[in-house]
KOLMARNU-24757 format. One line per 10 residues: number of its first residue (from 1); their letters; for each residue z, x, y of C-alpha. Coordinates in nm, 3 decimals. Layout:
// KOLMARNU-24757
NUM> a> Z X Y; ...
This chain:
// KOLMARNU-24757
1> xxxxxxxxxx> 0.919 0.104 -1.487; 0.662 0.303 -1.680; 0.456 0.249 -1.995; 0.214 0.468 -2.039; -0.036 0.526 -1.695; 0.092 0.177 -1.595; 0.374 0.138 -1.372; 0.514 -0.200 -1.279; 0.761 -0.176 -0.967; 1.117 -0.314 -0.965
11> xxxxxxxxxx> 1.467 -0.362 -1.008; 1.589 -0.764 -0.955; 1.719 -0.855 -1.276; 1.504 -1.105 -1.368; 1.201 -0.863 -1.425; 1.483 -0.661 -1.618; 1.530 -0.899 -1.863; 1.158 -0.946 -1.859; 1.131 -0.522 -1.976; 1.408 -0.619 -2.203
21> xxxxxxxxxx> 1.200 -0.873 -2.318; 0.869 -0.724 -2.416; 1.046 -0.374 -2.545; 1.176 -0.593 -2.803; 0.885 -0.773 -2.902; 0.610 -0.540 -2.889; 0.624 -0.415 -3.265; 0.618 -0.797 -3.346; 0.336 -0.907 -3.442; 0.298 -1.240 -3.327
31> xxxxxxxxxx> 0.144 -1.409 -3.059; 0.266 -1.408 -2.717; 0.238 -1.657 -2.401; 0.319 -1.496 -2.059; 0.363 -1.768 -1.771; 0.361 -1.704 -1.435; 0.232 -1.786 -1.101; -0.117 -1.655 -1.006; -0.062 -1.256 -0.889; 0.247 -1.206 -1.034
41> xxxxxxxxxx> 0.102 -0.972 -1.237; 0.101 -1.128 -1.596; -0.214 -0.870 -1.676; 0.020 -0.587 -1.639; 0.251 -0.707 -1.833; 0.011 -0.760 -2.168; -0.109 -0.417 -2.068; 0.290 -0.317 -2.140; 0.333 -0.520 -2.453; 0.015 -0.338 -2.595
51> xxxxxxxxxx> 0.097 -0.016 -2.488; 0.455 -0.029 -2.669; 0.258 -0.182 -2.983; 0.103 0.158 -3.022; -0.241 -0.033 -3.174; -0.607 0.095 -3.065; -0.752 -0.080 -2.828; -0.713 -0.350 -2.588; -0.991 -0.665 -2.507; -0.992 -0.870 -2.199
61> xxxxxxxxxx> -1.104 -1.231 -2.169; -1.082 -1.434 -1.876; -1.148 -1.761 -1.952; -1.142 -1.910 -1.620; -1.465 -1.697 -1.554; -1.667 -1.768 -1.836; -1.900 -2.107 -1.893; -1.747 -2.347 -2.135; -2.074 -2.360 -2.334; -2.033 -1.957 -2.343
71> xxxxxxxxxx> -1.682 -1.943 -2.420; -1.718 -1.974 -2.789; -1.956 -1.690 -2.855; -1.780 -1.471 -2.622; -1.461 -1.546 -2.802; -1.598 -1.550 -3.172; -1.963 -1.401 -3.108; -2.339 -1.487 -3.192; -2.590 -1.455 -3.428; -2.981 -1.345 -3.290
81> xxxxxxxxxx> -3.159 -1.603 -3.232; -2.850 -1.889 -3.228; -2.861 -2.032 -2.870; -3.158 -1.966 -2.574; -3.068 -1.585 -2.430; -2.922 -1.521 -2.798; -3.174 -1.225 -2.830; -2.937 -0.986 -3.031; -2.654 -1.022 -3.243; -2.297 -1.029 -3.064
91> xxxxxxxxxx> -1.939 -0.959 -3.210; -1.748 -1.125 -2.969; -1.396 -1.076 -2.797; -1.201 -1.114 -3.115; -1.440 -0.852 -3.370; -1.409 -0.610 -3.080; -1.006 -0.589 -3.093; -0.991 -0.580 -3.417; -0.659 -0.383 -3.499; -0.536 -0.425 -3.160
101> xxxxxxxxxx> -0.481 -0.644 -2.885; -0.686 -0.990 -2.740; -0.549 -1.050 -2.430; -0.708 -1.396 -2.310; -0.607 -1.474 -1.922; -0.610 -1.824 -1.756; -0.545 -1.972 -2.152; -0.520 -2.337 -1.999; -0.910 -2.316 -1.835; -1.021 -2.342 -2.232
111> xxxxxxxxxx> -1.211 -2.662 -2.363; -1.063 -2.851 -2.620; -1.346 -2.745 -2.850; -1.301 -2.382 -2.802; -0.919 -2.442 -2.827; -0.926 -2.546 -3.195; -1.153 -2.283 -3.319; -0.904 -2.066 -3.153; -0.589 -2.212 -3.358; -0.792 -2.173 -3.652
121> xxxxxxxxxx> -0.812 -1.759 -3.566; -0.477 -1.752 -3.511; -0.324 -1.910 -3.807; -0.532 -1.736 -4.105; -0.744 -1.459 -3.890; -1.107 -1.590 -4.017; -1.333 -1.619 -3.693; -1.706 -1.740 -3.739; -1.987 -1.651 -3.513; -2.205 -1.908 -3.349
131> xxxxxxxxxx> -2.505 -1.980 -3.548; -2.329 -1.818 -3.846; -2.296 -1.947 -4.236; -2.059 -1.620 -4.251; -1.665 -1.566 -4.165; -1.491 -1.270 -4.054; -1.128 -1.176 -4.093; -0.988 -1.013 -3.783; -0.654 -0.839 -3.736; -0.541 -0.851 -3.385
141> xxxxxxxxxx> -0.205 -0.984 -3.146; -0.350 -1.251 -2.933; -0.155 -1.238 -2.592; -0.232 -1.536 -2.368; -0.120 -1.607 -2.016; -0.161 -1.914 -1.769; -0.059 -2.005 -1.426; -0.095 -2.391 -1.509; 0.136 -2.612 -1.651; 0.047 -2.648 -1.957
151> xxxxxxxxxx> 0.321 -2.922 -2.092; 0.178 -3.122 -1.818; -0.207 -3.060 -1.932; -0.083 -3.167 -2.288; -0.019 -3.490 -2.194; -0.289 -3.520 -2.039; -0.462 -3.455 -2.362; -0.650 -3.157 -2.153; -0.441 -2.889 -2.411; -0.395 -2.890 -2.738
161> xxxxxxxxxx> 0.004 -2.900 -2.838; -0.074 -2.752 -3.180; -0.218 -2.409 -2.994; 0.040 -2.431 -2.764; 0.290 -2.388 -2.986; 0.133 -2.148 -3.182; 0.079 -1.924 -2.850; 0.453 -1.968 -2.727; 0.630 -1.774 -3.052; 0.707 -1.545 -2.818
171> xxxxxxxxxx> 0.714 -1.650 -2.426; 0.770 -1.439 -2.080; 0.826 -1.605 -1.788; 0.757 -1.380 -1.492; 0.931 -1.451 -1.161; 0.739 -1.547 -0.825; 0.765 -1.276 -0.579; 0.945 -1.502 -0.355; 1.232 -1.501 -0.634; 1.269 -1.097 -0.662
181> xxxxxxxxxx> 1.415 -1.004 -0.349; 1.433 -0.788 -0.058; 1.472 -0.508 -0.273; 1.182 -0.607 -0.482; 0.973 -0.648 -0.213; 1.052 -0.335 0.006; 0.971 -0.107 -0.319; 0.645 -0.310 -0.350; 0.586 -0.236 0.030; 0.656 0.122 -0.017
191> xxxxxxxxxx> 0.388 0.158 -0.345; 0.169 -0.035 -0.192; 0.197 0.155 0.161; 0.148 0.514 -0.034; -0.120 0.373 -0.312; -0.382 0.257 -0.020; -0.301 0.571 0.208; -0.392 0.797 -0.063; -0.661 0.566 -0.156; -0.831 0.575 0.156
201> xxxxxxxxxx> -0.656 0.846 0.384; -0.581 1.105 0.221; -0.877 1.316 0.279; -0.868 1.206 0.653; -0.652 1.345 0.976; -0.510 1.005 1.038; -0.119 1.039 1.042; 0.049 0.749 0.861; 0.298 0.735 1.099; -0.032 0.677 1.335
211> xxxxxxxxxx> -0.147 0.387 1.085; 0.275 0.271 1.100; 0.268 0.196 1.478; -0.096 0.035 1.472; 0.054 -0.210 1.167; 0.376 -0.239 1.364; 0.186 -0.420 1.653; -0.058 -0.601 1.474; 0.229 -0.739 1.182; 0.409 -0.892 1.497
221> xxxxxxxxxx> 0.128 -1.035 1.629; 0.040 -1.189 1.285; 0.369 -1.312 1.118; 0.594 -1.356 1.444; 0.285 -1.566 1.633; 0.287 -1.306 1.941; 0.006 -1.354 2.143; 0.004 -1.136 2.504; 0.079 -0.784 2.511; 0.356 -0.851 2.724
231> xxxxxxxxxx> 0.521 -0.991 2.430; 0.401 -0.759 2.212; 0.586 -0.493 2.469; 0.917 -0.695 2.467; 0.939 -0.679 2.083; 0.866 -0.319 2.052; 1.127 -0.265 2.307; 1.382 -0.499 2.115; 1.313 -0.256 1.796; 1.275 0.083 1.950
241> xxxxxxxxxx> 1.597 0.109 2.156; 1.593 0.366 2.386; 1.209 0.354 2.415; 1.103 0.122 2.810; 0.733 0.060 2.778; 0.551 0.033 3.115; 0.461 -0.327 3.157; 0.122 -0.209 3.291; 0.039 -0.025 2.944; -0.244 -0.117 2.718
251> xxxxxxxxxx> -0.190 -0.241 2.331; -0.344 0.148 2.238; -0.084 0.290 2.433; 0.200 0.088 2.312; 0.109 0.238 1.982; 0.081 0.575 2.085; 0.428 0.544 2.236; 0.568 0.394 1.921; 0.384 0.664 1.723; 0.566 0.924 1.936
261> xxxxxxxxxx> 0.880 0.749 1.816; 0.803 0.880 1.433; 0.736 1.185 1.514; 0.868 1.476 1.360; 1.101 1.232 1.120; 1.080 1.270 0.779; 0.891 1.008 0.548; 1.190 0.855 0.422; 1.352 0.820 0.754; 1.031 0.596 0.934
271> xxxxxxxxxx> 0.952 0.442 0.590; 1.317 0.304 0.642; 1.211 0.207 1.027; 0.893 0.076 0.919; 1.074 -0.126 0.635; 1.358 -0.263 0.921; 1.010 -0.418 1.089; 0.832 -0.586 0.841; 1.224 -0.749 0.706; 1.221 -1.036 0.842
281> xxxxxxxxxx> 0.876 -1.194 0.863; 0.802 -1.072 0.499; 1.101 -1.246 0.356; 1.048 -1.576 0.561; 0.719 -1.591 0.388; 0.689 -1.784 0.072; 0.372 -1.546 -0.067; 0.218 -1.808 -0.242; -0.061 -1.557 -0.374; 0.269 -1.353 -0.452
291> xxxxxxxxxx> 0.207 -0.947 -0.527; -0.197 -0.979 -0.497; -0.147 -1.103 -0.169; 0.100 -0.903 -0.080; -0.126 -0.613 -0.194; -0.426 -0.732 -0.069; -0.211 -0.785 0.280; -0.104 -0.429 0.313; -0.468 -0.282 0.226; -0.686 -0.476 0.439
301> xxxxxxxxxx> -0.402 -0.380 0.760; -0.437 -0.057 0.679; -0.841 -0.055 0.686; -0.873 -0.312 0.971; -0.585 -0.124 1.193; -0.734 0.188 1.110; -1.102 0.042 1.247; -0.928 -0.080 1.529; -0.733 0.224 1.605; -1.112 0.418 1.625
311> xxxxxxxxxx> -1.245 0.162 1.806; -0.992 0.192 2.068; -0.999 0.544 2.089; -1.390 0.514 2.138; -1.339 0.270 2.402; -1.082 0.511 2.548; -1.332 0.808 2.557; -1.618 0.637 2.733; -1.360 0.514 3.026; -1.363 0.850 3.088
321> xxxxxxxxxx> -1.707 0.932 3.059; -1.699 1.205 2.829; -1.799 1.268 2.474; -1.560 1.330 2.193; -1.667 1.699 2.181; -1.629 1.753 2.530; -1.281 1.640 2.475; -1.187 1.866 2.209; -1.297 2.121 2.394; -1.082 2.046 2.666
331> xxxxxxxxxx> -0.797 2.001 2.531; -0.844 2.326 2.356; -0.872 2.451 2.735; -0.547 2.335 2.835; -0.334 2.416 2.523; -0.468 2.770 2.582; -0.376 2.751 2.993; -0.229 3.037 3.201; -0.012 3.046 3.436; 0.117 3.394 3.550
341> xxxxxxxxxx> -0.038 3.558 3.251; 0.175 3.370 3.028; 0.023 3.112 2.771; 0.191 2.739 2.785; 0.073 2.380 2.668; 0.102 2.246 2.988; 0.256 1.847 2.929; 0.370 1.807 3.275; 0.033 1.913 3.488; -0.051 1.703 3.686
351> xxxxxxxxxx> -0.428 1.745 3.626; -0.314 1.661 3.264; -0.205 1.307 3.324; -0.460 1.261 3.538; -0.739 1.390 3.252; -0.619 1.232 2.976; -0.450 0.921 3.168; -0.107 0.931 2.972; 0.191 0.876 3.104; 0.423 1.092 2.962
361> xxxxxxxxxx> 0.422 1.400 2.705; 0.498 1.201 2.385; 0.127 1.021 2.459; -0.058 1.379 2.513; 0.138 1.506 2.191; 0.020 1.245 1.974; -0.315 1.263 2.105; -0.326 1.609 2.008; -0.190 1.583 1.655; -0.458 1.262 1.585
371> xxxxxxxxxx> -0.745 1.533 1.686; -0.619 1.816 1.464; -0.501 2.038 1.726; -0.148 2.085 1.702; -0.093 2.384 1.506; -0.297 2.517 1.789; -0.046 2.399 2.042; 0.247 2.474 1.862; 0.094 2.896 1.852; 0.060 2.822 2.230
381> xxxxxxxxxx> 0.378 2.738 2.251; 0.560 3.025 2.057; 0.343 3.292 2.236; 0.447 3.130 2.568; 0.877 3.162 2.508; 0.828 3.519 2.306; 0.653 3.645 2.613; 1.005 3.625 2.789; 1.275 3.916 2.832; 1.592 3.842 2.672
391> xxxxxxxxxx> 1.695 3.910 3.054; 1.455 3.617 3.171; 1.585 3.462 2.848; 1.940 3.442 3.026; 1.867 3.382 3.386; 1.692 3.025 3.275; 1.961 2.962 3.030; 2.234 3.005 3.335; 2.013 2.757 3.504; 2.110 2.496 3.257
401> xxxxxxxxxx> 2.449 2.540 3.222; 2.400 2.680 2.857; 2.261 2.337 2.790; 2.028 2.413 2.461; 1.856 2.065 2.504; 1.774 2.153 2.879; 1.659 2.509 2.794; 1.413 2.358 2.499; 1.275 2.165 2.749; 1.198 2.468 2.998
411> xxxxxxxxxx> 0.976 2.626 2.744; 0.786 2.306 2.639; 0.988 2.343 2.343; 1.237 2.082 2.105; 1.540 2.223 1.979; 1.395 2.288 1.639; 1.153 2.489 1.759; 1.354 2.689 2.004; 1.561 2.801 1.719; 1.212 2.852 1.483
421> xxxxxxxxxx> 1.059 3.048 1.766; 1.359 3.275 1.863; 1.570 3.307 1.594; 1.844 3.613 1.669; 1.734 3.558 1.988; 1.880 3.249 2.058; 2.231 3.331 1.934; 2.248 3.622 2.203; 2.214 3.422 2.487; 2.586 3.281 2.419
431> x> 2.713 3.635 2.447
């Protein structure tokens, strides 16, 4: 759901009643308490319940982060000269959001002392700087929020029950991400996914679906405790049915293999793979640090795997004893090949595998595409099957048995493309 430039993601009914919740109270003007476990996102929610409010502006105030013998003039301000390091004059959190909204995290890390000036500012509005003979009325919604306990903390004495009262007029409980759902946390997984790929990747060549197979292998090494290849291989093979990966292969070219398997889908269709993968483990775990960690999960996988990924390929390219540019340039060599005057990308050479040291054409293809080269190979490719007679056309499609698959595969082609690259064409050969 969206309010304003802020967008909070999802759709289990207890955040529903949570939107239901602040929609209704965010023309009230009374204070609010949000509770919630830390990173369930009880900022974003204050953000909400000022944006509906329609008032001006909008002050933060962790208290957790600031000194106790600070708290007070950051919270009601200074005068010059008050304190040591009081060398100017200071309005303080509560001048400053004036006519709107005082959002004041982590409420329950607040001393006792602070905590009553703070009643005072919320029953009749009067706030008085430190070191100050002078009061100031202020007109703003106080919205507080705590991951503590703080029934328990009262009695303990450690929080007063007269300000917690006064906070909870209005209270919003938010859910733990544990409690939201598979739903919940495959949309999360999905914004999260697309947020840090544009983040960091857009202006790159990576392909996601490049970044996809690198997070496959490393999320089952992580939250199913894998810890050879060879069950890394077993596991892939379990999810990509159809797909037999060489028990000599290498963790690099496990992933380029599983790449290969997203290729050419469309987003939604390897998002909903990719989602199928990450099931299980993610809802077995409890997420204690809930969305933060969740969020902070999926970024630092996507920056590490992508490191990795390089590092591999690095490691790759000096096995062979040749520089990156040097490989460019021959690939470039071999997409462009002849043979008989005709132009082919030439997957099944021999002196290919042997080159590149791939084992089949899925591995050369997504080598290709990772180096920018494939709208190169796919020209080679369409030059190569136009070069033919329609009578050549027919003699190789005889050969097949009019099997379209089988003829595809003649020309270097997939069906897609055969159909792309010969339109008309095509359709004459079943005459």
């Amino acid at each position: 759901m969206k309010f304003g430039n802020i967008e909070i993601i999802s759709e289990c009914r207890a955040m529903k009643e949570v939107f239901r919740t602040i929609n209704l109270i965010s023309k009230i003007d009374v204070p609010v308490l949000i509770k919630g476990e830390t990173g369930t996102g009880k900022e974003l929610i204050a953000q909400a319940i000022h944006f509906l409010s329609e008032k001006s502006t909008i002050r933060t105030l962790n208290c957790s982060a600031i000194p106790k013998d600070l708290i007070e003039s950051e919270l009601f301000g200074h005068e010059k000269g008050s304190f040591t390091g009081a060398d100017k004059n200071r309005k303080g959190a509560f001048r400053s959001a004036d006519g709107g909204t005082l959002f004041l995290d982590e409420i329950g890390d607040m001393s006792l002392e602070a905590q009553a000036k703070l009643l005072r500012a919320l029953e009749n509005g009067e706030v008085t700087p430190v070191g100050s003979d002078s009061s100031y009325m202020v007109d703003c919604r106080v919205i507080a929020a705590t991951n503590q306990n703080l029934k328990e903390k009262m009695k303990k004495g450690e929080f007063r029950s007269d300000l917690y009262y006064r906070l909870k007029t209005i209270e919003v409980n938010l859910p733990p991400l544990r409690e939201r759902g598979e739903e919940d946390l495959k949309l999360l997984v999905y914004y999260f996914w697309d947020y840090f790929w544009r983040k960091h990747f857009s202006q790159s060549k990576v392909d996601p679906r490049v970044l996809l197979a690198d997070f496959f292998c490393q999320l089952i090494l992580d939250v199913e405790d894998l810890e050879s290849i060879e069950e890394v291989r077993k596991k892939a093979e379990n999810y990509f049915r159809g797909f037999s990966f060489d028990g000599n292969m290498s963790l690099n070219l496990i992933k380029k293999q599983i790449f290969f398997f997203y290729y050419g889908m469309k987003e939604k269709d390897y998002k909903g793979i990719f989602w199928q993968l990450l099931k299980k483990g993610f809802l077995a775990y409890t997420w204690p640090g809930n969305i933060r960690e969740l969020s902070s999960y999926i970024e630092s996988s996507l920056l590490l795997r992508n490191i990795q990924s390089l590092k591999e390929e690095k490691e790759e390219t000096k096995k062979r004893r040749i520089s990156k540019k040097e490989l460019k340039k021959k690939i470039k060599e071999l997409i462009i090949n002849k043979y008989n005057g005709r132009v082919v990308l030439s997957f099944n050479d021999p002196e290919v595998r042997e080159f590149f040291n791939v084992d089949n054409q899925g591995m050369l293809q997504s080598l290709i595409h990772r180096m920018g080269l494939s709208e190169q190979a796919k020209d080679a490719r369409k030059k190569y099957i136009s070069s033919f007679s329609d009578e050549e056309l027919k003699e190789v499609y005889k050969e097949v048995g009019g099997n379209r698959r089988d003829f595809a595969e003649r020309f270097f082609l997939s069906p897609i493309e055969l159909k792309e690259f010969l339109g008309d064409r095509l359709e004459k050969l079943d005459e």
